[in-house]
N, CA, C and O atoms as a GROMACS GRO file, in nm:
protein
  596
    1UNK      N    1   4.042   4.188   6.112
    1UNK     CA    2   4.187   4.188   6.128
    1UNK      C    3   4.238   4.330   6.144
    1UNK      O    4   4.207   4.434   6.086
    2UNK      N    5   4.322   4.306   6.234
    2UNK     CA    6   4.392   4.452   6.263
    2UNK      C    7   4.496   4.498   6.115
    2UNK      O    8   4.550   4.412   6.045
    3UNK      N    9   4.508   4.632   6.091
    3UNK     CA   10   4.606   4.719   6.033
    3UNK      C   11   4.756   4.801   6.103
    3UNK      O   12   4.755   4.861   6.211
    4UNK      N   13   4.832   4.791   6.045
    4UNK     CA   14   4.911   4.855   6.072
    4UNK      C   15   4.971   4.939   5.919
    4UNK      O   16   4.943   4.913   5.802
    5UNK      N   17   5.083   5.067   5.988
    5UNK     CA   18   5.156   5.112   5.853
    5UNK      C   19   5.277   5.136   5.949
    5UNK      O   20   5.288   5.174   6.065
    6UNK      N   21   5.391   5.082   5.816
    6UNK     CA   22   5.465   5.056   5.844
    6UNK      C   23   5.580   5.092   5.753
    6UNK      O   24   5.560   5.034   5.646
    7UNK      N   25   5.710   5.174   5.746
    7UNK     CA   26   5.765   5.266   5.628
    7UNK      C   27   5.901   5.230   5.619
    7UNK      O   28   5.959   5.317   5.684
    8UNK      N   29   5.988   5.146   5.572
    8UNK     CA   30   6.117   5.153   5.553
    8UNK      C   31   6.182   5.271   5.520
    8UNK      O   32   6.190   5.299   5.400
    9UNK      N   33   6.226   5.342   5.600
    9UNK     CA   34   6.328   5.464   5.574
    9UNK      C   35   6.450   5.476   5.463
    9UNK      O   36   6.497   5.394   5.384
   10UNK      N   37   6.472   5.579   5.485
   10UNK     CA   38   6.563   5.585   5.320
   10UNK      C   39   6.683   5.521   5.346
   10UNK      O   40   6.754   5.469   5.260
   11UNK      N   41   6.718   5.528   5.524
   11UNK     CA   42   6.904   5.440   5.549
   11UNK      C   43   6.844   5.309   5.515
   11UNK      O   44   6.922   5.222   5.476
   12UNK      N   45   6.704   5.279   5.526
   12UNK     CA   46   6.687   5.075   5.543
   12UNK      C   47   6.687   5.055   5.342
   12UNK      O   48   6.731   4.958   5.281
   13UNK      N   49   6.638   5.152   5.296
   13UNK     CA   50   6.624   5.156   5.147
   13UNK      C   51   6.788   5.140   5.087
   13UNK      O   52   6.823   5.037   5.030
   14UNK      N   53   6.859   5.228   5.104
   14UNK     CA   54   6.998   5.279   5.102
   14UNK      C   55   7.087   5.140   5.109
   14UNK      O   56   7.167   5.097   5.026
   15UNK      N   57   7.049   5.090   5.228
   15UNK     CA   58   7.121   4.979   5.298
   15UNK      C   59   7.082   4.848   5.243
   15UNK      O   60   7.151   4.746   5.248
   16UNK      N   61   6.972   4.859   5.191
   16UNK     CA   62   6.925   4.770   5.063
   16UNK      C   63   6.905   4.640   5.168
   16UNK      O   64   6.955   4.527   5.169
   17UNK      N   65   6.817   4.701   5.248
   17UNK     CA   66   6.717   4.603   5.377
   17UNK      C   67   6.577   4.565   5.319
   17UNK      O   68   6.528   4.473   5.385
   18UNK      N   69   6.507   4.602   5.227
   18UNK     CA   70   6.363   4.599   5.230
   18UNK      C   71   6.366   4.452   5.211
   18UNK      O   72   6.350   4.419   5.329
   19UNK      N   73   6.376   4.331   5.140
   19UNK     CA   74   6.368   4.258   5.097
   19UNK      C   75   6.356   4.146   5.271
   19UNK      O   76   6.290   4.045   5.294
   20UNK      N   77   6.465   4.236   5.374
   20UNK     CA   78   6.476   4.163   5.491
   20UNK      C   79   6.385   4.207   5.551
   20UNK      O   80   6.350   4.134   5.643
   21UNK      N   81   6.323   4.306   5.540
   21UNK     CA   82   6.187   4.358   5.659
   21UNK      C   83   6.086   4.297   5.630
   21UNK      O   84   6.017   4.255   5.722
   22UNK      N   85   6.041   4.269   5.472
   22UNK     CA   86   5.948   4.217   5.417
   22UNK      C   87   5.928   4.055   5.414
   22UNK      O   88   5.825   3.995   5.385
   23UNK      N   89   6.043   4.006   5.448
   23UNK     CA   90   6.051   3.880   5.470
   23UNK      C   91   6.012   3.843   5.633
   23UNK      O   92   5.952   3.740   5.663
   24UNK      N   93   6.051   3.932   5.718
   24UNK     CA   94   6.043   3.927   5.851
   24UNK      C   95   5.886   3.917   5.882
   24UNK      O   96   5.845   3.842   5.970
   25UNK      N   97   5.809   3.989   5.813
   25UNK     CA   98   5.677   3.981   5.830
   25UNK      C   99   5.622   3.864   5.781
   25UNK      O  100   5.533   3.791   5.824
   26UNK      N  101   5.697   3.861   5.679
   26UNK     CA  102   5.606   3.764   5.606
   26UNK      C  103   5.610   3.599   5.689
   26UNK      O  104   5.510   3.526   5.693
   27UNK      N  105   5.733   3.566   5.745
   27UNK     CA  106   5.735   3.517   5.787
   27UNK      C  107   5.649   3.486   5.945
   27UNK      O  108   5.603   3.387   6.001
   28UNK      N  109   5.657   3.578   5.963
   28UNK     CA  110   5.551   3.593   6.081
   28UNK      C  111   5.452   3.593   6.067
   28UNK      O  112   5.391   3.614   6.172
   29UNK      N  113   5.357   3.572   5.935
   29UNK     CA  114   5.268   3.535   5.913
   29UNK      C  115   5.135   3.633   5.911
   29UNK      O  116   5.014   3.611   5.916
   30UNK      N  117   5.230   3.771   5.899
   30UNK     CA  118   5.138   3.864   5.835
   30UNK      C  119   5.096   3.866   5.692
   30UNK      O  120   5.166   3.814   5.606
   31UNK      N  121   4.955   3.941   5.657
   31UNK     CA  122   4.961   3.956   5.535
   31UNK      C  123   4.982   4.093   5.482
   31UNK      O  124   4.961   4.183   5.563
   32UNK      N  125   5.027   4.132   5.346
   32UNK     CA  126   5.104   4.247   5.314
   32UNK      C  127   4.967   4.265   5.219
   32UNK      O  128   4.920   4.184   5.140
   33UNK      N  129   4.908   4.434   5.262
   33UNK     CA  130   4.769   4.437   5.179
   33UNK      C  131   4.837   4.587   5.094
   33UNK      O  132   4.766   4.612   4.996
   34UNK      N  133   4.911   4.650   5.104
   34UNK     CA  134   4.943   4.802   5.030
   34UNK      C  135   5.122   4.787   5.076
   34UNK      O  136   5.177   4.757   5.182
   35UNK      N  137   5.174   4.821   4.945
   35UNK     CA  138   5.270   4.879   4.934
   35UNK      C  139   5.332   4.990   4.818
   35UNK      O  140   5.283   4.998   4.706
   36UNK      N  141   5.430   5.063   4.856
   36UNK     CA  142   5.494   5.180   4.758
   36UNK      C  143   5.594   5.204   4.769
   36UNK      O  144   5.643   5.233   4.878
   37UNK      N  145   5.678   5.201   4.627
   37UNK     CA  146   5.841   5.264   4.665
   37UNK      C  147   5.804   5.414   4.625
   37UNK      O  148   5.761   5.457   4.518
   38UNK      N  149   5.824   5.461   4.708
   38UNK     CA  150   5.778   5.613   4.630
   38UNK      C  151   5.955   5.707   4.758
   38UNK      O  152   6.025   5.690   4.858
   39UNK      N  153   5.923   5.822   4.612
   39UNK     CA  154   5.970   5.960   4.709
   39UNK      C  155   5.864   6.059   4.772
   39UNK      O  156   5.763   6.101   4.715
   40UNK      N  157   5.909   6.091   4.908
   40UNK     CA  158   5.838   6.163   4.942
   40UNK      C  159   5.840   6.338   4.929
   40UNK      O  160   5.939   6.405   4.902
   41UNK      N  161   5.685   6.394   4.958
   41UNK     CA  162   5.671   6.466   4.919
   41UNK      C  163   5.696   6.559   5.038
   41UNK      O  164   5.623   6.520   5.128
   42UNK      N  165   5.755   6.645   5.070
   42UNK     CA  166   5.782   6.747   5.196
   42UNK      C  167   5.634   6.763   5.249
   42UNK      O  168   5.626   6.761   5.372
   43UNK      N  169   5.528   6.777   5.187
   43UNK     CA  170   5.371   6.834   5.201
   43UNK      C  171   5.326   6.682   5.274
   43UNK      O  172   5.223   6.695   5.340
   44UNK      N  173   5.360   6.598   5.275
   44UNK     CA  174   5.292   6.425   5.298
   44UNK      C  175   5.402   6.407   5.407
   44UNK      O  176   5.344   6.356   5.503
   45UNK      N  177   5.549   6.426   5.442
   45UNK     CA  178   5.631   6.451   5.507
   45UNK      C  179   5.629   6.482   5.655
   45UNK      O  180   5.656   6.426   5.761
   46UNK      N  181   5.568   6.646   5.595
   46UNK     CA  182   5.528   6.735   5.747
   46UNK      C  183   5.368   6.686   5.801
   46UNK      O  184   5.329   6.707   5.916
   47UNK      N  185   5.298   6.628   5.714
   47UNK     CA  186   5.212   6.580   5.752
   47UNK      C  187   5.215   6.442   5.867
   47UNK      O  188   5.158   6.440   5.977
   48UNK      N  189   5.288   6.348   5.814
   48UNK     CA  190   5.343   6.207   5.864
   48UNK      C  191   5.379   6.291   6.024
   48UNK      O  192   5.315   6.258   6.124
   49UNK      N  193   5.502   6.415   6.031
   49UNK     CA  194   5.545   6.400   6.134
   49UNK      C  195   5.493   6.508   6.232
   49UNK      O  196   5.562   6.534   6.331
   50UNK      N  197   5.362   6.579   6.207
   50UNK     CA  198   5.290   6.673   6.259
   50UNK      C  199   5.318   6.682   6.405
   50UNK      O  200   5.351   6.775   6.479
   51UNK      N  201   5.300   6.588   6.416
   51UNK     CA  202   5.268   6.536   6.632
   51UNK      C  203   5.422   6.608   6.630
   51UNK      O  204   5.440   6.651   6.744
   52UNK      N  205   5.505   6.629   6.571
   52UNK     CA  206   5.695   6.648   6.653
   52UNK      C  207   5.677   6.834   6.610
   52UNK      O  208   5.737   6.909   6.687
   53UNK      N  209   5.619   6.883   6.523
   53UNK     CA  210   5.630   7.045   6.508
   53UNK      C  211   5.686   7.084   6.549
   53UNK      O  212   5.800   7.102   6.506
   54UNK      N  213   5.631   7.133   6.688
   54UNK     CA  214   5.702   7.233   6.809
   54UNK      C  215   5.854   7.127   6.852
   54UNK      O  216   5.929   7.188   6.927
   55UNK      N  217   5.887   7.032   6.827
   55UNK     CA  218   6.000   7.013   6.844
   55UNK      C  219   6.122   7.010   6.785
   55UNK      O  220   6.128   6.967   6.670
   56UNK      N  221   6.237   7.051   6.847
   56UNK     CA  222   6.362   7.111   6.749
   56UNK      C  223   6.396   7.027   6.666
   56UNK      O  224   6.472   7.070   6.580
   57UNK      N  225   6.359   6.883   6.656
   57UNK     CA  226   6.415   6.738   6.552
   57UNK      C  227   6.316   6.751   6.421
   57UNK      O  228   6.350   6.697   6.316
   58UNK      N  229   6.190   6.826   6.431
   58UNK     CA  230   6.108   6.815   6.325
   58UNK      C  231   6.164   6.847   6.205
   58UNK      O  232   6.113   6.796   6.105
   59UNK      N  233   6.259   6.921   6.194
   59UNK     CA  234   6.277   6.993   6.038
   59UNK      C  235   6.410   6.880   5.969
   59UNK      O  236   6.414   6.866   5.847
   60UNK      N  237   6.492   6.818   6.042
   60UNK     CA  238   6.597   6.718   6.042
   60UNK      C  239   6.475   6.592   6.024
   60UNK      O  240   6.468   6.565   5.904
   61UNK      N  241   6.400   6.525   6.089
   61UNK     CA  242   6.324   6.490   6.032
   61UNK      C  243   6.276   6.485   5.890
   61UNK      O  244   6.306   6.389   5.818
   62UNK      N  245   6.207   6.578   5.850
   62UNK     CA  246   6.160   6.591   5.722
   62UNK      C  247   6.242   6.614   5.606
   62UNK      O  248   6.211   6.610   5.488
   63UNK      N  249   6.344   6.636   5.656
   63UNK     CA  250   6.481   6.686   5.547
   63UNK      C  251   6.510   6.504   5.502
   63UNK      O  252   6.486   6.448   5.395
   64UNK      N  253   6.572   6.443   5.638
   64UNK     CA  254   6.565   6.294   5.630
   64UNK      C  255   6.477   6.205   5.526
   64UNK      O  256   6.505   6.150   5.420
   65UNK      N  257   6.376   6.213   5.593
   65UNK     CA  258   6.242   6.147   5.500
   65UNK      C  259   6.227   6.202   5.321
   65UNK      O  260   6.194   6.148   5.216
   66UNK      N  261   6.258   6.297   5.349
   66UNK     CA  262   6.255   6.314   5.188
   66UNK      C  263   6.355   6.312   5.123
   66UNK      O  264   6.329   6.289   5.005
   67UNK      N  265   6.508   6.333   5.152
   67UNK     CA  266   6.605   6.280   5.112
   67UNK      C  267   6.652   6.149   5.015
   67UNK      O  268   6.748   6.145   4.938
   68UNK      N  269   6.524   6.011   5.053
   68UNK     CA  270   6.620   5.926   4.889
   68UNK      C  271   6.400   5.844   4.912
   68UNK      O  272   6.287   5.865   4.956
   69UNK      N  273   6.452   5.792   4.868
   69UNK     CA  274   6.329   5.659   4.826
   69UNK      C  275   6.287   5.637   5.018
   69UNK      O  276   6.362   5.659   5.113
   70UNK      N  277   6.144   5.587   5.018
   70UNK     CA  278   6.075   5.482   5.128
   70UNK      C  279   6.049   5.397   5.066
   70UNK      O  280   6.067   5.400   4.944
   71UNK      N  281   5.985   5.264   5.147
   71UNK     CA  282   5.903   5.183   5.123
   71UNK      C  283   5.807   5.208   5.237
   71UNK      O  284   5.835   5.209   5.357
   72UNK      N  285   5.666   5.233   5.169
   72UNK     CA  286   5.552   5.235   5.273
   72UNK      C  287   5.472   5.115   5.254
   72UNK      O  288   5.456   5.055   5.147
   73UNK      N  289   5.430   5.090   5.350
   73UNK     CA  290   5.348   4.915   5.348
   73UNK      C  291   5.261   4.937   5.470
   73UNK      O  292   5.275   4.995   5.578
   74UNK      N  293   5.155   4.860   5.405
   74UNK     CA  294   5.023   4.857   5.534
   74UNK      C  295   5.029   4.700   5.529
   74UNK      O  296   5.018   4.628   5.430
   75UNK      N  297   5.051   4.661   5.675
   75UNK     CA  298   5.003   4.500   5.658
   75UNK      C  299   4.900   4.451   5.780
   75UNK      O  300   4.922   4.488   5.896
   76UNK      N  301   4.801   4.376   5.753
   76UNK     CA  302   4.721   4.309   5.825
   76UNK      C  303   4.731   4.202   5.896
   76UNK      O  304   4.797   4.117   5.837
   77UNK      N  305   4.687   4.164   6.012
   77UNK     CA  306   4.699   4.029   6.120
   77UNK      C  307   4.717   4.068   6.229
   77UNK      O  308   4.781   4.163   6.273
   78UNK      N  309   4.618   3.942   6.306
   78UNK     CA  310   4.541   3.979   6.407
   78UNK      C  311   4.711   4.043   6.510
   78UNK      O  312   4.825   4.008   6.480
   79UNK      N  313   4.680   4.120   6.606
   79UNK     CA  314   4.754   4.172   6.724
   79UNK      C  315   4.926   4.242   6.620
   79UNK      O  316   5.042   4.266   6.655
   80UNK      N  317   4.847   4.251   6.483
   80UNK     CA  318   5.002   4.321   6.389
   80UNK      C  319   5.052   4.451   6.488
   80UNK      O  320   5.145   4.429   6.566
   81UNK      N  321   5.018   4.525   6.486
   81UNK     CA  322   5.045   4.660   6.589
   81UNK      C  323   5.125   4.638   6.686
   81UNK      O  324   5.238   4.686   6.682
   82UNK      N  325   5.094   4.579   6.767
   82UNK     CA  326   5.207   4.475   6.886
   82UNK      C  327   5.319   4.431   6.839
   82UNK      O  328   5.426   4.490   6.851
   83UNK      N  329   5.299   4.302   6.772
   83UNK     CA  330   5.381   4.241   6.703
   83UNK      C  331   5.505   4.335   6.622
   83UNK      O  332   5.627   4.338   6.635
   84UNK      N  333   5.440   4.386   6.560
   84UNK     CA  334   5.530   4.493   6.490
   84UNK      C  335   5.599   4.568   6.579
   84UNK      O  336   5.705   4.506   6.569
   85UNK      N  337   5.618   4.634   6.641
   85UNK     CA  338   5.615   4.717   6.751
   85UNK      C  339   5.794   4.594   6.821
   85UNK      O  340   5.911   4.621   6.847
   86UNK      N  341   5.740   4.514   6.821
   86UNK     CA  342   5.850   4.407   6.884
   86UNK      C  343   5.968   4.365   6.752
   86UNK      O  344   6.090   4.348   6.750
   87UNK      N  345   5.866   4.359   6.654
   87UNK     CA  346   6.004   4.318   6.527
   87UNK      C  347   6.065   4.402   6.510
   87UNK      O  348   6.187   4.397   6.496
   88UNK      N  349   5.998   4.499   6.507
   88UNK     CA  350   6.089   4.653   6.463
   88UNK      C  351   6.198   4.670   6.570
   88UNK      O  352   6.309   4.632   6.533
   89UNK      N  353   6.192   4.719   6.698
   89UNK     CA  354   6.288   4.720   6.808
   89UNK      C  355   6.263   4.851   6.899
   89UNK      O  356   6.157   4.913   6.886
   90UNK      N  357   6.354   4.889   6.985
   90UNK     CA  358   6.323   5.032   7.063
   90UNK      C  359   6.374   5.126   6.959
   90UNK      O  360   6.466   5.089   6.886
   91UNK      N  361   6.325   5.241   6.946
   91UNK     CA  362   6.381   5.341   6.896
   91UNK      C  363   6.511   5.346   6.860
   91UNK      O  364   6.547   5.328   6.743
   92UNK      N  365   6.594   5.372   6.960
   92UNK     CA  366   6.764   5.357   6.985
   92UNK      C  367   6.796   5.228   6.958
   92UNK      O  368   6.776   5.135   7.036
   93UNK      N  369   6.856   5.218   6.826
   93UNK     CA  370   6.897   5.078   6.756
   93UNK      C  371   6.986   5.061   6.923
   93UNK      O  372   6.972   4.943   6.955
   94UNK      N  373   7.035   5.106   6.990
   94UNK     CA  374   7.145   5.096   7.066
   94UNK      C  375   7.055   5.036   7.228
   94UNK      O  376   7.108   5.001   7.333
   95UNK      N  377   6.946   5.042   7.204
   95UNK     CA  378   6.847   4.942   7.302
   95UNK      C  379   6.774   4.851   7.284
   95UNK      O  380   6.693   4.796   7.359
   96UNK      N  381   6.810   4.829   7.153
   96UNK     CA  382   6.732   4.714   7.046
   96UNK      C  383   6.742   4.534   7.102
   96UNK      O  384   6.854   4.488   7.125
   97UNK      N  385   6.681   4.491   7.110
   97UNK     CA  386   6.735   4.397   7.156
   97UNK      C  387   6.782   4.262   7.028
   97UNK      O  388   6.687   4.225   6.959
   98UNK      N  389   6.873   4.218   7.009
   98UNK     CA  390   6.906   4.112   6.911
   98UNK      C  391   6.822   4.011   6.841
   98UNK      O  392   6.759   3.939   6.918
   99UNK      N  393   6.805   3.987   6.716
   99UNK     CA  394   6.706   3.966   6.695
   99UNK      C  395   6.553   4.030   6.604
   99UNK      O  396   6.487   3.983   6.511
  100UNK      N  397   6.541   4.153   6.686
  100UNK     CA  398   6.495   4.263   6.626
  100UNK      C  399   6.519   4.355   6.479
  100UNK      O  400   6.635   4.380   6.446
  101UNK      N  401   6.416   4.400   6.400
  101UNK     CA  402   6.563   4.479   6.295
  101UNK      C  403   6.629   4.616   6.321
  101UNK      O  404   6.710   4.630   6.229
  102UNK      N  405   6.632   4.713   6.394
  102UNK     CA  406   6.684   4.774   6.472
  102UNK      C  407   6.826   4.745   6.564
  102UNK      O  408   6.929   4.811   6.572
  103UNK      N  409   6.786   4.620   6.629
  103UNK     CA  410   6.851   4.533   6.703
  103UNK      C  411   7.017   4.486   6.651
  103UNK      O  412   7.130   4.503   6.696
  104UNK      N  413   6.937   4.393   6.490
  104UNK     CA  414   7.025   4.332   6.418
  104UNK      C  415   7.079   4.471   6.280
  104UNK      O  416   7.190   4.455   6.229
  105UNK      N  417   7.029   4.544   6.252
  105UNK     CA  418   7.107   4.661   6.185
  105UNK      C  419   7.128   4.810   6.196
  105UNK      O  420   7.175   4.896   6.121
  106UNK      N  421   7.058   4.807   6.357
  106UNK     CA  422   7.071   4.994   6.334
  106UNK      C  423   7.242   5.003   6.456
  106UNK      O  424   7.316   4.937   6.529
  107UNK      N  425   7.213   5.137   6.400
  107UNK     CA  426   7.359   5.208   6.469
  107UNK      C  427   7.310   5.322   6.592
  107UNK      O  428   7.317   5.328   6.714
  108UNK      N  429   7.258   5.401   6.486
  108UNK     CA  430   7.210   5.521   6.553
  108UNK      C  431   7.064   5.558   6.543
  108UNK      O  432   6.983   5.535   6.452
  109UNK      N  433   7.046   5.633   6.682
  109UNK     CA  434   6.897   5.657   6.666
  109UNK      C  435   6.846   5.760   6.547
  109UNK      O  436   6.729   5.744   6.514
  110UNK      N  437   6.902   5.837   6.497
  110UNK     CA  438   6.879   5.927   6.352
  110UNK      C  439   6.858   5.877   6.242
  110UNK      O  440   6.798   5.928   6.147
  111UNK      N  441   6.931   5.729   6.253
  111UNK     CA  442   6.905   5.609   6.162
  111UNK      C  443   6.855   5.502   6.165
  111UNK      O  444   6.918   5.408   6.117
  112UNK      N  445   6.716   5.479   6.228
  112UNK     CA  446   6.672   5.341   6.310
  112UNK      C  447   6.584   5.261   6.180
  112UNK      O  448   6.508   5.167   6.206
  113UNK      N  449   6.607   5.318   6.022
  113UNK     CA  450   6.564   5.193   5.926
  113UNK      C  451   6.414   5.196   5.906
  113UNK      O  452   6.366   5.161   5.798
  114UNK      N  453   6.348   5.230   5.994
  114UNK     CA  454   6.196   5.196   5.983
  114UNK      C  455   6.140   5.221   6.071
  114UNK      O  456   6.178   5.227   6.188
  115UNK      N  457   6.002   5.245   6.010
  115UNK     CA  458   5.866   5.293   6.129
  115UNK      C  459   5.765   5.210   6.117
  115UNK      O  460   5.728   5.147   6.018
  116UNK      N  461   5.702   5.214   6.268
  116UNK     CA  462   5.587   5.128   6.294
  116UNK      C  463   5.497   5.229   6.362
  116UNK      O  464   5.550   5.297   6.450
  117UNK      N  465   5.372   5.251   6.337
  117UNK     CA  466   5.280   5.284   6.396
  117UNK      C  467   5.257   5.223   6.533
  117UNK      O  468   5.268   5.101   6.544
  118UNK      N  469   5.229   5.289   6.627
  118UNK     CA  470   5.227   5.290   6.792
  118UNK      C  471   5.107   5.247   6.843
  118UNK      O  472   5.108   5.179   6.945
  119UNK      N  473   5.005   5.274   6.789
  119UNK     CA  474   4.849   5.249   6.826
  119UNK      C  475   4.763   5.266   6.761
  119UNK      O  476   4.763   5.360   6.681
  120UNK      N  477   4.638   5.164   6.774
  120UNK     CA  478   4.530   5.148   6.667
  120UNK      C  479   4.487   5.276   6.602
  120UNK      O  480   4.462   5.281   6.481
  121UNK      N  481   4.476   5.398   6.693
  121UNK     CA  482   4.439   5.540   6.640
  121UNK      C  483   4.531   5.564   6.538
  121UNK      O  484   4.497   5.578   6.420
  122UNK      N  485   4.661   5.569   6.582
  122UNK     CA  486   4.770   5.600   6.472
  122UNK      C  487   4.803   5.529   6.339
  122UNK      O  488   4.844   5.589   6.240
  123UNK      N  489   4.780   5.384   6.345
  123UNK     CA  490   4.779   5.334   6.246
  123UNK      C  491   4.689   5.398   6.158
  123UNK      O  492   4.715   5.467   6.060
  124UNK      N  493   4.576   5.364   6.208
  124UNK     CA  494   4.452   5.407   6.109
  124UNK      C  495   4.490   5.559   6.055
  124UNK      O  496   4.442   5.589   5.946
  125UNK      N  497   4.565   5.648   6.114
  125UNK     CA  498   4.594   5.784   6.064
  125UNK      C  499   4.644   5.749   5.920
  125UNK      O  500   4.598   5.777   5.809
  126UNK      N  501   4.783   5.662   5.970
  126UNK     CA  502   4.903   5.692   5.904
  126UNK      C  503   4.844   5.624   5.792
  126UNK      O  504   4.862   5.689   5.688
  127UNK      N  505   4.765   5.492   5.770
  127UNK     CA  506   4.718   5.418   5.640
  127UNK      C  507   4.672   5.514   5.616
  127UNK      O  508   4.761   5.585   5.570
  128UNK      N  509   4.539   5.589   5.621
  128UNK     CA  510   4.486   5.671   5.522
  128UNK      C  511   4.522   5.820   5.477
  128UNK      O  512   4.450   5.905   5.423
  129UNK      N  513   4.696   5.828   5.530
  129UNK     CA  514   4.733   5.936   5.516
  129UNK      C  515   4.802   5.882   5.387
  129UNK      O  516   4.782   5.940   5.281
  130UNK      N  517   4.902   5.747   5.393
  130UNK     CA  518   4.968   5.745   5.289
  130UNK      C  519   4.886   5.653   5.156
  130UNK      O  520   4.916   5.664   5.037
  131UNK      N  521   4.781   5.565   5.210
  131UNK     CA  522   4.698   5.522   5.087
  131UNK      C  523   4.579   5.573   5.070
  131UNK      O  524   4.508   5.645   5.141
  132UNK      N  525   4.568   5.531   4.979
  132UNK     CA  526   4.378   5.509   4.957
  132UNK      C  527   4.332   5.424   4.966
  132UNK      O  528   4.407   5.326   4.964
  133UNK      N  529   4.201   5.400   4.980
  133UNK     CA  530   4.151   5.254   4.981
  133UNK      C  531   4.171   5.197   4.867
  133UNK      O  532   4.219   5.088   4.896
  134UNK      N  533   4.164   5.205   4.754
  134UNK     CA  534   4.183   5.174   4.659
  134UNK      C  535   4.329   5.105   4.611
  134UNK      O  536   4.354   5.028   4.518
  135UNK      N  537   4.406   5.161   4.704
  135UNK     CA  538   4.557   5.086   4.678
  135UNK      C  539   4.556   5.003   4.772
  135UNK      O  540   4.665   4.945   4.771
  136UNK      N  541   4.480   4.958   4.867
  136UNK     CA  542   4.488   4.846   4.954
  136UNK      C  543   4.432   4.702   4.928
  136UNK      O  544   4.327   4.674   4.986
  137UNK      N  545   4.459   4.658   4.891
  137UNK     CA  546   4.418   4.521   4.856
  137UNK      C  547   4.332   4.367   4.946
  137UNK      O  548   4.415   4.276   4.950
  138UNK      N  549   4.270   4.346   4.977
  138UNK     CA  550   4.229   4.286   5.114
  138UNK      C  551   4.238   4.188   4.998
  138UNK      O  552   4.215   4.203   4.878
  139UNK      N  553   4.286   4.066   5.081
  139UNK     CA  554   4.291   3.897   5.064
  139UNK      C  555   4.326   3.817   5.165
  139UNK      O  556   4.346   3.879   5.270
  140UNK      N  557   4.343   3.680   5.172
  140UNK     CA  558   4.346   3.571   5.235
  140UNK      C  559   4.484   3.529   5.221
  140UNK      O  560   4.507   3.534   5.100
  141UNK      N  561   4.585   3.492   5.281
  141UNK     CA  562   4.670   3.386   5.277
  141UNK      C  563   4.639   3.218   5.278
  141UNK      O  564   4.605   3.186   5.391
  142UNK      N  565   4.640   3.133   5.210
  142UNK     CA  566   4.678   3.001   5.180
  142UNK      C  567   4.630   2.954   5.356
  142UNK      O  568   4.529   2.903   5.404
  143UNK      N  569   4.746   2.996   5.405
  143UNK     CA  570   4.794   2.953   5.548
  143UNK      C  571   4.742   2.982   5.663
  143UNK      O  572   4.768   2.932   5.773
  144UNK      N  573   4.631   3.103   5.622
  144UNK     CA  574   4.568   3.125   5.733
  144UNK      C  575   4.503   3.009   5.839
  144UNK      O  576   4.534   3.012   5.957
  145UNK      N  577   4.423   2.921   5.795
  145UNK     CA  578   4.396   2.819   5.882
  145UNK      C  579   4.478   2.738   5.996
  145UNK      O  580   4.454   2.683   6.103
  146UNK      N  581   4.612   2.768   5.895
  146UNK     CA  582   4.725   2.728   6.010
  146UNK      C  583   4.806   2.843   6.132
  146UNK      O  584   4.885   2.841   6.227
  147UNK      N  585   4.732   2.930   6.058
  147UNK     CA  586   4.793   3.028   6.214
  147UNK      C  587   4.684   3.108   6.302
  147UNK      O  588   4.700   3.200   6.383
  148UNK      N  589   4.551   3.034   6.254
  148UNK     CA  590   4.458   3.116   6.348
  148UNK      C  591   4.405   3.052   6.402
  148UNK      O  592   4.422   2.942   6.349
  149UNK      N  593   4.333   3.042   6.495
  149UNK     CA  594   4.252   2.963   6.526
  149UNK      C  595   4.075   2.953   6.496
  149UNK      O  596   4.010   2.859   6.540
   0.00000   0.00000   0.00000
């Protein structure tokens, strides 16, 4: 089964969304193997957003992210990366399409609620940047038989 990581931002925390992102998956019939309410650390921060450095948004960035509480979550199921990628929405809550959570609560792109990892390489970064194996939990859902083939 595929991985993804996936981070409720501090406006989706703030806005007191997690409960709706986490349901969104769940419903979709992912399984949820690692999660954390944690604050972040500026050092785990600049790390997360390395790839943007040389660009002028990096430091607004990291100011952002460490500013109040995340929720970080790794969840598993088959084609999750994709999938995710579509629940979450475009970047610009303001190209989001309805439906989406972006879609259905963002405003602005400075505030788009949450991140999804982009590709299998990246996922795999971002899980073992923010867990350990040890905080990941591998199990079965009940229901699996009914959504796989």
């Amino acid at each position: 089964m595929e991985r993804t990581f996936l981070m409720i931002k501090p406006d989706g925390v703030q806005r007191q969304l997690v409960g709706e992102v986490i349901k969104r998956f769940e419903t979709k019939g992912f399984t949820l193997v690692g999660l954390k309410f944690m604050k972040v650390s500026r050092e785990l921060a600049e790390q997360h957003y390395a790839v943007h450095k040389e660009r002028p948004f990096f430091g607004s960035l990291v100011e952002f992210i460490i500013s109040a509480p995340v929720v970080a979550m790794v969840w598993e199921g088959k084609g999750v990366i994709a999938s995710a990628r579509k629940i979450i929405g475009a970047t610009n809550p303001l190209n989001s399409e309805p439906g989406t959570i972006r879609g259905d609560f963002g405003v602005d792109v400075g505030r788009n609620l949450i991140h999804g990892s982009d590709a299998p390489e990246t996922a795999q970064q971002e899980v073992s940047l923010w867990f350990t194996e040890e905080e990941l939990v591998s199990w079965q859902l009940a229901v699996t038989p009914w959504l796989y083939e």
